[in-house]
VEXDREN-2710 file (C-alpha; in Angstrom, 1 decimal):
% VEXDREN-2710
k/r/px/py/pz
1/UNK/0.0/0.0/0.0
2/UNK/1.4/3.3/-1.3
3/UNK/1.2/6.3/1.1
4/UNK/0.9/9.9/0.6
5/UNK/4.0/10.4/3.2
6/UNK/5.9/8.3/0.5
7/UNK/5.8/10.6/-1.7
8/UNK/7.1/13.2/0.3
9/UNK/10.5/15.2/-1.3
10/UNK/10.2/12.9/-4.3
11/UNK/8.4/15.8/-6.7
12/UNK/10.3/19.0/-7.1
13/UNK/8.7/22.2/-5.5
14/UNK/7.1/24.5/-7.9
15/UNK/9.2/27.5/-9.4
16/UNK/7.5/30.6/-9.6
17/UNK/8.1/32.6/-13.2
18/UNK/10.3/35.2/-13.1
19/UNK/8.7/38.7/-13.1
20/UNK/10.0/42.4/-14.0
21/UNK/8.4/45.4/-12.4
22/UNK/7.3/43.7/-9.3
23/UNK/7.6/45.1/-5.6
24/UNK/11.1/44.0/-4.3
25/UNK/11.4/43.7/-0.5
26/UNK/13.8/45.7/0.5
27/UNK/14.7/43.1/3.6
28/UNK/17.3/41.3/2.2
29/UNK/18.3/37.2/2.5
30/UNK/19.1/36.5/6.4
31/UNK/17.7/39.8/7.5
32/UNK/14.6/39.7/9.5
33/UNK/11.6/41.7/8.1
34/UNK/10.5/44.8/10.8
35/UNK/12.5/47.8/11.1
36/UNK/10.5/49.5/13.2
37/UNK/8.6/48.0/16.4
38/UNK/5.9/48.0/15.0
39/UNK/6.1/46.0/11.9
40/UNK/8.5/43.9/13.7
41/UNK/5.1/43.1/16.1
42/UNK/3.1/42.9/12.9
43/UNK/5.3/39.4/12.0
44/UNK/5.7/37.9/15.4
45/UNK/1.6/38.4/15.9
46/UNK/1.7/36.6/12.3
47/UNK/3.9/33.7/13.4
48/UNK/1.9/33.5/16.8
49/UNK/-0.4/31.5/15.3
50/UNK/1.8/29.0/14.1
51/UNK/2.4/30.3/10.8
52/UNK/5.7/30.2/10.8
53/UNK/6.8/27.6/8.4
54/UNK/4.0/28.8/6.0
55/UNK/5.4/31.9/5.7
56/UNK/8.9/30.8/5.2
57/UNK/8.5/30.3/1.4
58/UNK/6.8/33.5/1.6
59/UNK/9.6/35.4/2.1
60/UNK/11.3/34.4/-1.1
61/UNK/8.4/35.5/-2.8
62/UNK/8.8/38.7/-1.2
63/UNK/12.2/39.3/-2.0
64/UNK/12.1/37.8/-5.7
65/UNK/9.9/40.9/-6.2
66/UNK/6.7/38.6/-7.2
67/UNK/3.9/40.2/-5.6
68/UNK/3.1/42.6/-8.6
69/UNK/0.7/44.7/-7.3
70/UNK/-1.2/45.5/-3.7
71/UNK/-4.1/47.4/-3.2
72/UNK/-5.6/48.7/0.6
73/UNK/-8.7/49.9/1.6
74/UNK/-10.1/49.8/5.3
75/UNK/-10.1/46.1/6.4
76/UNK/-9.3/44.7/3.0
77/UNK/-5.8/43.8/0.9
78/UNK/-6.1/43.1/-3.1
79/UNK/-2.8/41.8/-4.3
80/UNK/-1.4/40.2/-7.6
81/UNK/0.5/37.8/-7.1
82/UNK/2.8/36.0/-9.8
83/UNK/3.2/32.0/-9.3
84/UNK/4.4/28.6/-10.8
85/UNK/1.7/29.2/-13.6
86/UNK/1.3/32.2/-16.1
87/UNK/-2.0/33.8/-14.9
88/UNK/-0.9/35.8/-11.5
89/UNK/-2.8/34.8/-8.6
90/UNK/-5.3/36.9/-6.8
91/UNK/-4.4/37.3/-3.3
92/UNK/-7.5/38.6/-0.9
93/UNK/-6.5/39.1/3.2
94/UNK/-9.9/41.0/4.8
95/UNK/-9.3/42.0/8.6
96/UNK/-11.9/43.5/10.4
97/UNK/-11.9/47.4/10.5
98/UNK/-12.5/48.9/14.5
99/UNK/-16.4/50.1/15.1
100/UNK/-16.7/54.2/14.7
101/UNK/-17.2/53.8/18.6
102/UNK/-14.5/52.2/19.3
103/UNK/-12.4/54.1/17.3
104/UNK/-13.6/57.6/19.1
105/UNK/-12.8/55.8/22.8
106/UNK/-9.2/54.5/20.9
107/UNK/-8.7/58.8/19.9
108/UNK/-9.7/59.6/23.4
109/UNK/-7.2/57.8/25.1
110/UNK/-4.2/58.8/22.6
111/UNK/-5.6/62.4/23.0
112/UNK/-4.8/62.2/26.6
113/UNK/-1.3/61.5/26.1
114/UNK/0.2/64.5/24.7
115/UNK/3.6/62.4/23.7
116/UNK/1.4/60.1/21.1
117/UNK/0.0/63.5/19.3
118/UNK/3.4/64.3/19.3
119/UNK/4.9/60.9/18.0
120/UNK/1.9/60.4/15.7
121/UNK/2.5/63.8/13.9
122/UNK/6.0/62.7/13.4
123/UNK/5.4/59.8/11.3
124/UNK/6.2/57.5/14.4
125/UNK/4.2/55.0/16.4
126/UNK/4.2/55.5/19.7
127/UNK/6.0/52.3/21.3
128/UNK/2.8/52.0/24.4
129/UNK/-0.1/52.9/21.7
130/UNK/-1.7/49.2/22.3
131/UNK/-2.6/50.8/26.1
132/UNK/-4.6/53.4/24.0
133/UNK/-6.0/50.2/21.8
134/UNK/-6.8/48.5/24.8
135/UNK/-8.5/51.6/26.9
136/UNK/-11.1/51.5/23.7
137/UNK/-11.5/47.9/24.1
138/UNK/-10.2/47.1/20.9
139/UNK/-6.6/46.0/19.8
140/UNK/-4.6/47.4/16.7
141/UNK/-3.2/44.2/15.6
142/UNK/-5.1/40.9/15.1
143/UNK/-5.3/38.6/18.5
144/UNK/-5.7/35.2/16.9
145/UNK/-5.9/33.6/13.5
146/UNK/-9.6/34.0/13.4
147/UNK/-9.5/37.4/13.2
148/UNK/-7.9/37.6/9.8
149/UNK/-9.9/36.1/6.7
150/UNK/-7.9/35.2/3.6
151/UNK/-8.3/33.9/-0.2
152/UNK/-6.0/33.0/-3.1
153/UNK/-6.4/31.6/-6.1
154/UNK/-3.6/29.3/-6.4
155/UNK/-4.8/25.6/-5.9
156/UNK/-2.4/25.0/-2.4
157/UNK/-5.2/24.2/0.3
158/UNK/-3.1/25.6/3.0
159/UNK/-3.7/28.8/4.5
160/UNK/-1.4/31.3/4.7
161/UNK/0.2/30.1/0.7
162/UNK/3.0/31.7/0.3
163/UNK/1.3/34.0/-2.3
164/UNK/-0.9/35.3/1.0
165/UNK/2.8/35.0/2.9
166/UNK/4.7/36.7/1.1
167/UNK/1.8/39.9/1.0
168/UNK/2.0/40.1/4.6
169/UNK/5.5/40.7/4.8
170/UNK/5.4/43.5/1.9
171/UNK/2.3/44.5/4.6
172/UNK/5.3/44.9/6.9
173/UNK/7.6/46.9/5.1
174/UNK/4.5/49.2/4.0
175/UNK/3.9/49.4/8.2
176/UNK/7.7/50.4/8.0
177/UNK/7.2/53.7/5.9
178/UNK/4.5/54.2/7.1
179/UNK/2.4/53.2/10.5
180/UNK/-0.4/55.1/9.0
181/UNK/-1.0/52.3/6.7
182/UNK/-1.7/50.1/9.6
183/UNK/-4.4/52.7/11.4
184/UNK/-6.2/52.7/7.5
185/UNK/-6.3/49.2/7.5
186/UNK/-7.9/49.2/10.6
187/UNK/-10.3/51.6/9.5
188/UNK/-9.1/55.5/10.2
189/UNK/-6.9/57.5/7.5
190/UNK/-4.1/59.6/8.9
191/UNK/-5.6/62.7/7.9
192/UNK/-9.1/61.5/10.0
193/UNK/-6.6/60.0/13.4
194/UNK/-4.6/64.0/12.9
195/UNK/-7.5/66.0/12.9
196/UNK/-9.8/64.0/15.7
197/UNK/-6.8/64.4/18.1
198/UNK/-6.5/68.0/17.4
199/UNK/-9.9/68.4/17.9
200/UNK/-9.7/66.5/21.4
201/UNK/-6.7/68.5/22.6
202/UNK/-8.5/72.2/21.3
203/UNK/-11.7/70.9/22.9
204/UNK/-9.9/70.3/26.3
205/UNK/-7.5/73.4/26.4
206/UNK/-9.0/76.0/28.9
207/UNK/-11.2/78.4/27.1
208/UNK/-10.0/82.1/26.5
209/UNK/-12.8/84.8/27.9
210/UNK/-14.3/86.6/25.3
211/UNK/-13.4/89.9/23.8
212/UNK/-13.6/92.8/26.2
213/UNK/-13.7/90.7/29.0
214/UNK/-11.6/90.9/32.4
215/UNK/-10.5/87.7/33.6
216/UNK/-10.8/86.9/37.4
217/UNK/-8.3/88.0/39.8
218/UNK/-7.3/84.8/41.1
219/UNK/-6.3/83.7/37.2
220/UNK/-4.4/86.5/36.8
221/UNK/-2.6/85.9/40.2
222/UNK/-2.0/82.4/39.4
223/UNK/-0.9/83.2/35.8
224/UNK/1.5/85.9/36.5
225/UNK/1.7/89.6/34.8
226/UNK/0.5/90.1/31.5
227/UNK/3.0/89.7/28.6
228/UNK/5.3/93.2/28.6
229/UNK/4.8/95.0/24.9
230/UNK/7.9/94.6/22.3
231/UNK/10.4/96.5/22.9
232/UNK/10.0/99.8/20.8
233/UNK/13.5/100.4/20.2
234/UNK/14.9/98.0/17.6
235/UNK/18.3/98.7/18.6
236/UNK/17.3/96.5/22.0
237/UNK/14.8/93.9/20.4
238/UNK/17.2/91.2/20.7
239/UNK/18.5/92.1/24.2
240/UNK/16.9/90.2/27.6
241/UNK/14.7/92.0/29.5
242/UNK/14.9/89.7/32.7
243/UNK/18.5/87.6/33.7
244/UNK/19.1/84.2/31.6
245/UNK/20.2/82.8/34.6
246/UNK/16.7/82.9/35.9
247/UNK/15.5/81.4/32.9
248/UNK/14.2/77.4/33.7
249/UNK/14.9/74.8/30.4
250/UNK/15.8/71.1/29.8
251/UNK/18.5/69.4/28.6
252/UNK/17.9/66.4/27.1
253/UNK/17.4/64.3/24.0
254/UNK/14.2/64.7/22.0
255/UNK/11.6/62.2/23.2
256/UNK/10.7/62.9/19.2
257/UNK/14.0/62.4/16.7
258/UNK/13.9/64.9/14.2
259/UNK/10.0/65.5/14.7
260/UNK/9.4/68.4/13.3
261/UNK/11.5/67.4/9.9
262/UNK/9.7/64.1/9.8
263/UNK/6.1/65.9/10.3
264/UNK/7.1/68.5/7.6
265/UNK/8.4/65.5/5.0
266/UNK/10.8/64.9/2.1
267/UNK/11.1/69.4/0.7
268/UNK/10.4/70.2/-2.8
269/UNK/14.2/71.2/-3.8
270/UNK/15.5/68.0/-2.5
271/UNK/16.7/65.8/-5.8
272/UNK/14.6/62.3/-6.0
273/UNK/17.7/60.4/-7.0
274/UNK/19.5/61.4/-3.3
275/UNK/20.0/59.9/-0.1
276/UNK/16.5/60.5/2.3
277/UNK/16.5/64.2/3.4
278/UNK/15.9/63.2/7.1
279/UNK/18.9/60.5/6.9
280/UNK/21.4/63.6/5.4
281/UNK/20.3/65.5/8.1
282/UNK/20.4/63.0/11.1
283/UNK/23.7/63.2/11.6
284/UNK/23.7/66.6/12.2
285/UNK/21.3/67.1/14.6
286/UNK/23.1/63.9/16.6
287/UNK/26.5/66.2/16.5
288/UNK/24.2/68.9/17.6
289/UNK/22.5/67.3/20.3
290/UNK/25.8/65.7/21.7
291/UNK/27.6/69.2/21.3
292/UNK/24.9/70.6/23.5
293/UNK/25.0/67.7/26.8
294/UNK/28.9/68.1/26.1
295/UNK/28.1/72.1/27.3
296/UNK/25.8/71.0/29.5
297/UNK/27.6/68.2/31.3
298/UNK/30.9/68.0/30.5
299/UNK/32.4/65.0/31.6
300/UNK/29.2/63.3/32.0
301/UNK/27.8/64.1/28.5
302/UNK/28.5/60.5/27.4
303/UNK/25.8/59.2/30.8
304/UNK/23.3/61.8/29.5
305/UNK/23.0/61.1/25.7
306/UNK/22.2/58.0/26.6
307/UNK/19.1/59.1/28.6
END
């Protein structure tokens, strides 16, 4: 009696056709996929369910450049993918977009932390944002198998095929550039997650009286002096009015690297064919920032870069 186990290694493992124009990973052999945190979380919460073999062969894929083409719209992924045979597979993953409820508790709870405002306007995903997830009873990233639904075309009965693999970790790399691409797969845009937190931080900053108006004493006790004019004379505009000495600041990293150049984005003059703006201009704001804590600290500016 023959069995299907006797059969195992003797027929040679399909051989996908070789493709031009399709998206290359940009992970290369013996690197793990996951730059960032978060797309790093997006494959372990992927091989959590004991996908990890499948997804081996998905890898190749990704990095032979044969996934042609993805699409994303809120809870669905459309992708192309090209196999062993000449018609490209089609290549459906659907996970479940968050309720418009949960969503508004989820923005409630990021707008209470002013650090994930900040982080999140800096193209950044705030490393705790799952406690903001959780607070909306809802979680960013799929909890178990069943929560993501999947369909290809090709005729391998196992689910993830490494057509479906291999679109997960191009998924990654997207998360990578981009966490936004994560939040509109779950069901918010970045434009729609920017201006609700706005609005939650504007809606909870203390109200200015009205025009004309006098505001109580005990504010204007507790608030200080009003603001002195400008100085008329421009020969003293740049000169201090009260001692520096007296002035309180921190020293100390950004809790943001190069926020405001990563909210702002690639500029206009910058030529496409050069290295990334922000990566031209990281190392100087690192010699910057360690000049600085050398002033500061002196001798201990090594012990407080690292904080």
């Amino acid at each position: 009696m023959t069995r299907y186990s006797d059969y195992d290694g003797r027929f040679p493992r399909s051989v996908p056709i070789p493709v031009a124009g399709g998206i290359v990973a940009r992970t290369g052999r013996g690197k793990r996929f996951g730059e960032t945190w978060w797309a790093s979380r997006w494959i372990d919460v992927l091989e959590s369910f004991g996908w990890a073999s499948r997804l081996e062969r998905g890898r190749q894929y990704a990095r032979a450049g044969q996934v042609l083409s993805i699409e994303l719209e809120p809870g669905i992924v459309c992708a192309q993918v090209q196999g062993s045979r000449p018609r490209p597979y089609s290549v459906r993953i659907e996970i479940k977009p968050l309720s418009d409820a949960a969503w508004e508790r989820v923005i409630t709870a990021m707008a209470e932390r002013a650090i994930f405002a900040a982080q999140l306007l800096a193209g950044e995903m705030p490393r705790d944002i799952e406690e903001a997830f959780a607070a909306g009873g809802a979680s960013l990233f799929p909890t178990s198998a069943r929560d993501i639904k999947t369909h290809c075309s090709c005729p391998d009965w196992a689910n993830p095929c490494k057509h479906i693999a291999a679109v997960y970790y191009l998924l990654g790399e997207a998360f990578d550039r981009d966490p936004f691409v994560l939040f509109h797969l779950r069901g918010r845009t970045q434009e729609q997650i920017v201006a609700a937190l706005r609005a939650r931080r504007a809606a909870a900053a203390p109200a200015e009286p009205p025009a004309g108006s006098t505001a109580p004493a005990a504010d204007t006790a507790s608030e200080g002096a009003p603001e002195a004019p400008l100085e008329a004379d421009p020969e003293r505009f740049w000169s201090a009015s009260d001692p520096l000495e007296d002035m309180p600041f921190t020293i100390a990293r950004p809790q943001v690297e190069l926020a405001l150049l990563k909210r702002l984005g690639e500029p206009p003059f910058w030529p496409s064919h050069a290295a990334s703006f922000l990566d031209a201009l990281r190392p100087v704001y690192e010699a910057v920032t360690r000049a600085a804590l050398e002033l500061a600290f002196g001798d201990e500016a090594e012990q407080a870069a690292a904080l």
